[in-house]
C-alpha positions as CSV (number, residue, x, y, z in Angstrom):
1,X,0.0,0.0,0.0
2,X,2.0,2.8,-1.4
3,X,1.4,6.0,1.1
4,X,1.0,9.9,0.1
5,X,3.2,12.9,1.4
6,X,1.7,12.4,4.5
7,X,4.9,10.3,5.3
8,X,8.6,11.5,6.2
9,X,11.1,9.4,4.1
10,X,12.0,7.5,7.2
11,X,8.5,6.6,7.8
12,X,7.3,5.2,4.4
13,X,10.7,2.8,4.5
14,X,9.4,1.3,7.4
15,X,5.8,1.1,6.3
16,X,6.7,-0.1,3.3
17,X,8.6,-3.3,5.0
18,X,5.3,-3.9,6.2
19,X,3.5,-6.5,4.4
20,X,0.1,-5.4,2.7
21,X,-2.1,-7.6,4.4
22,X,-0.6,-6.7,7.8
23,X,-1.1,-2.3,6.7
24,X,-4.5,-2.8,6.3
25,X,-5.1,-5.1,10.1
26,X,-2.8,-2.2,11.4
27,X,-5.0,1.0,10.7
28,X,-8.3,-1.0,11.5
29,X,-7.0,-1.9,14.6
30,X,-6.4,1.2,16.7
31,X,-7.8,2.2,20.3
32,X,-10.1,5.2,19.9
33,X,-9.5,6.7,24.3
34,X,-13.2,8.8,23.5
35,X,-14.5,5.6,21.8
36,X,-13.4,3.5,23.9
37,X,-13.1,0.8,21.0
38,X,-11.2,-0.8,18.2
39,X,-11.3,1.6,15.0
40,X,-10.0,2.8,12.0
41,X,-7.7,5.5,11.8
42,X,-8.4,7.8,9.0
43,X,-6.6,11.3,7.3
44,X,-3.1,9.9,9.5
45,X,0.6,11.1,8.6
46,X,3.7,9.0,9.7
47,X,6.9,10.1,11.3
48,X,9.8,7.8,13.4
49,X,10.6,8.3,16.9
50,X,13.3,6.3,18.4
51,X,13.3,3.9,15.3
52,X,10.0,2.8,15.1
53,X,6.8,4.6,13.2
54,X,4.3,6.2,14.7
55,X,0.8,7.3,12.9
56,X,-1.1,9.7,13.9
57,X,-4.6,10.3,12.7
58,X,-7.9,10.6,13.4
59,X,-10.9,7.7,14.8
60,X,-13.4,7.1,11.3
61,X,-16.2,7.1,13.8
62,X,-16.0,10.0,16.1
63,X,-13.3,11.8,14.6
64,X,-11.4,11.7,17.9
65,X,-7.3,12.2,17.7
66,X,-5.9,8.2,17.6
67,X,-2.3,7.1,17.4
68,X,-0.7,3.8,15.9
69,X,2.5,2.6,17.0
70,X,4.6,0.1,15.0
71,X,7.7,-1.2,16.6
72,X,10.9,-1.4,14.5
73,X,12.6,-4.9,14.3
């Protein structure tokens, strides 16, 4: 799943290592706090901290802040 500007160069290496199947579980699988559920995170851009990506975006269904971690091997 090739990604848009919304990604640092850093950031789309690592998603890109990320198997397709796996992208898509990822951003349908975040913890919305006002939610207080599993959702989708929608409208996100990616950066690195500390070697492993973080997304931040917002929750499809309330439109809430979310974030996405994905450790680095």
């Amino acid at each position: 799943m090739k990604m848009n500007d919304k990604l640092n160069p850093q950031a789309e290496a690592l998603w890109e290592k990320v198997p397709g199947w796996a992208q898509e579980k990822i951003l349908s699988n975040v913890y919305c706090g006002n939610c207080g559920t599993m959702t989708t995170i929608v409208d996100f851009r990616g950066h690195v901290v500390e070697g492993d990506l973080v997304l931040n975006g917002t929750c499809k269904t309330c439109g809430s802040e979310v974030a996405r971690l994905i450790e680095s091997e």
